[in-house]
N, C-alpha and C positions, 0 to 999 in steps of 0.2 A: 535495513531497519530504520523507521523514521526516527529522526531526531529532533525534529522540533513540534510543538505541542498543537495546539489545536488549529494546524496549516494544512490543507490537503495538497497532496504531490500534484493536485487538478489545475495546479497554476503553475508548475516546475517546467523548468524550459534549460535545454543541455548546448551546448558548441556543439559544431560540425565533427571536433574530434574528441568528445564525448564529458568535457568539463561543465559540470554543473552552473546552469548562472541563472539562480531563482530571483534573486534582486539586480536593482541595477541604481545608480546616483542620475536621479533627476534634476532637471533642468535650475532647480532651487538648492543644487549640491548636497541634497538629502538620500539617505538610499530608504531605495519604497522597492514591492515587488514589481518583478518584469511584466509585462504585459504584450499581448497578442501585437499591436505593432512595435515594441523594442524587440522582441521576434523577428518580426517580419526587417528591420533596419538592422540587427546584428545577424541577422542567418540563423536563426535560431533552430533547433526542435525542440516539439512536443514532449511530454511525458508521456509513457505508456499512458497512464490513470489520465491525463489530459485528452488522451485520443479518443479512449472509452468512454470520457465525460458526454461524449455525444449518445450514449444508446442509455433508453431508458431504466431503472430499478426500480422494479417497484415494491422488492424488499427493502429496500433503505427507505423507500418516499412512504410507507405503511410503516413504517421504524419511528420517522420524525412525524408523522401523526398522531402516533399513538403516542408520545413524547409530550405533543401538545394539552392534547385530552387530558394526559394525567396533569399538568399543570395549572390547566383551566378549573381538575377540581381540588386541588391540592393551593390554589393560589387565592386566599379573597381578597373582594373589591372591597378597594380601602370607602371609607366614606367619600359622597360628593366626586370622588374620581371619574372624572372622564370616558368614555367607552374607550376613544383612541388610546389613551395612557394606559389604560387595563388591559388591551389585547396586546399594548407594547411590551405590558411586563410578563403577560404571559408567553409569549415569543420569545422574549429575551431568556426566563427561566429555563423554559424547554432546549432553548440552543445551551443553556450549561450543562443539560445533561450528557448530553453527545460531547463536551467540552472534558468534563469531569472523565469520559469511561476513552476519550482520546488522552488526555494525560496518563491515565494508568497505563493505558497501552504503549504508549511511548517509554515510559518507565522502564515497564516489564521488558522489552524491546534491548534499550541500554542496556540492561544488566546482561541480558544474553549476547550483544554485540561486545561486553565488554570480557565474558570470559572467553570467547574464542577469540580474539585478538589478545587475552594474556593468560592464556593456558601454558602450562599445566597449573592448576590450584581449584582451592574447592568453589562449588556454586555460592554466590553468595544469599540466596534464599528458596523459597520451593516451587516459586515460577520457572529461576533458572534450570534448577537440580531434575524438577520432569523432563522439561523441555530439552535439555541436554543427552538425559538415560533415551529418552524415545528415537534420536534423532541419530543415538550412535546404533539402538537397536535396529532400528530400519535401513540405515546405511556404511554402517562399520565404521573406522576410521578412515576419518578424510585430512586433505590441507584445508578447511576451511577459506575460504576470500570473503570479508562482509564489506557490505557497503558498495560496491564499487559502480562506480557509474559508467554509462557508455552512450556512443550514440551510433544510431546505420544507418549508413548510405539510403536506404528507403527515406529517410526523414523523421526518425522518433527514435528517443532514447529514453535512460531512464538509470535506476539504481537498485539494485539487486540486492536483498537483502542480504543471501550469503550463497554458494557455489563454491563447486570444488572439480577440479578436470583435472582429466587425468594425465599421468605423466607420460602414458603411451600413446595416447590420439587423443591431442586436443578438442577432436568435437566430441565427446564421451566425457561424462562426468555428471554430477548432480545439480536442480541446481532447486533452492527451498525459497518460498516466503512467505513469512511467520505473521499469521494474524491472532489478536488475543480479541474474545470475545465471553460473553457470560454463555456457561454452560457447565450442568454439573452432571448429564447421561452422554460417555462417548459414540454411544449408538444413534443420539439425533442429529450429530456432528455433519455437516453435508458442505461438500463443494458446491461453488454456484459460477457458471459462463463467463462471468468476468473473473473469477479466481484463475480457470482455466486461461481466459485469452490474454492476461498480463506472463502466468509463465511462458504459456506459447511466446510470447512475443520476445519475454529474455530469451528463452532459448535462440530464438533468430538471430536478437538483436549482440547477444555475447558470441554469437558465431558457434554452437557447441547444437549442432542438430540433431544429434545421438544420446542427449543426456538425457536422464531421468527426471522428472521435474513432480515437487509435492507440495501442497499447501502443508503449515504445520501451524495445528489452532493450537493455542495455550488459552486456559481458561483462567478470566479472570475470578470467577466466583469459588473453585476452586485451586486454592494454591499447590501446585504436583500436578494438575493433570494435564496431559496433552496428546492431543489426537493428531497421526498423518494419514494427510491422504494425498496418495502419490496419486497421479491421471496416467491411462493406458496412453499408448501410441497410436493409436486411432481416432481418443478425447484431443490430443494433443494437436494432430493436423488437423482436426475441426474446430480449434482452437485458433491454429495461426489462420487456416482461411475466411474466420468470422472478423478476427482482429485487425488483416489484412485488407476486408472492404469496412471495416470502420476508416482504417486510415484513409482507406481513398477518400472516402464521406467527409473525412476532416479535412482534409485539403484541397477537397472542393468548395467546401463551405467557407473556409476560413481564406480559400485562395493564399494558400502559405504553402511552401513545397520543402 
């Protein structure tokens, strides 16, 4: 589950033995984020969400347009203002919206990271309290792991929002990650190919090829609801072999291995 606020994992960069290093101390003894060549000079991996940043969405890119649009009529030009300065502020408004509904996510996110790492005690609101009742219905009791980061041997790693394997064959177990989005009909609720080829990809990348793997949406517009949607075994190998020639695509592109 993310923890920091309006940062996308699309810059996250892991060790060979799977320690996160999103920043690094530049040459002015400052720490800034990593980039594609301190990658390339520490051995770096990608992030899953880094790999993917190469295939198109054009649900998101139809998301931040329509973002725009409403800013453009929601935003007037001050007097005498400039065309440039005006389309600056309309860009800049639109990018706080996406800012705004990545903080609550991030939020909602912590409080669910925070009661399964200090369970047993109650939810501490109704984002948690769904998200918990749904997740124990669809899966019984688990050991829960959040957070944990990895990296494989193929060259990309990443951090898992939560997983649980089992005590009798490590590659068997579960494994989730929770995205909160505005939704108040569980019936519109839908996976989309990059939901799919990030679990694919933990699955691999955690080594657990057996496990079950489910998006779980929490909705931010209502507080309590939440919808999972587990992927069959069949979504899932059509998962890792889409994700699997993205990575090639990145590491050719990027000449980073």
């Amino acid at each position: 589950m993310k923890v920091s606020s309006y940062t996308s994992e699309a810059g996250h960069w892991y060790t060979r033995d799977g320690q996160p290093m999103y920043t690094v101390i530049g040459k002015n003894k400052k720490e800034r984020n990593t980039t594609l060549r301190d990658a390339r000079e520490h051995n770096l991996v990608p992030s899953v969400t880094t790999v993917m940043n190469v295939m198109a969405k054009p649900g998101l890119e139809k998301w931040k347009m329509q973002q725009v649009l409403l800013a453009s009529l929601t935003l007037p030009r001050r007097p005498d203002e400039p065309e440039d300065q005006y389309l600056d502020r309309i860009m800049e408004d639109s990018r706080e919206q996406g800012r705004s509904a990545a903080d609550e996510g991030t939020k909602i996110h912590a409080d669910i990271q925070i009661f399964y790492e200090k369970a047993p005690h109650q939810p501490q609101n109704d984002y948690v309290a769904g998200c918990v009742k749904k997740i124990a219905e669809s899966f019984g009791e688990q050991k829960w792991v959040c957070e944990e980061a990895f990296a494989h041997e193929l060259g990309f790693g990443g951090k898992c929002d939560m997983y649980a394997r089992s005590e009798l064959d490590p590659k068997v177990g579960v494994i989730l990650d929770i995205k909160t989005k505005e939704f108040d009909n569980p019936e519109k609720v839908e996976g989309y190919d990059e939901h799919l080829m990030q679990l694919a990809a933990y699955r691999f990348g955690l080594k657990m090829p057996a496990a079950r793997c489910a998006n779980v949406f929490v909705s931010r517009s209502v507080p309590g609801l939440t919808v999972v949607k587990e992927w069959a075994e069949e979504d899932l190998a059509r998962g890792w072999k889409m994700f699997a020639r993205l990575l090639e695509f990145w590491q050719l592109k990027n000449n980073h291995r």
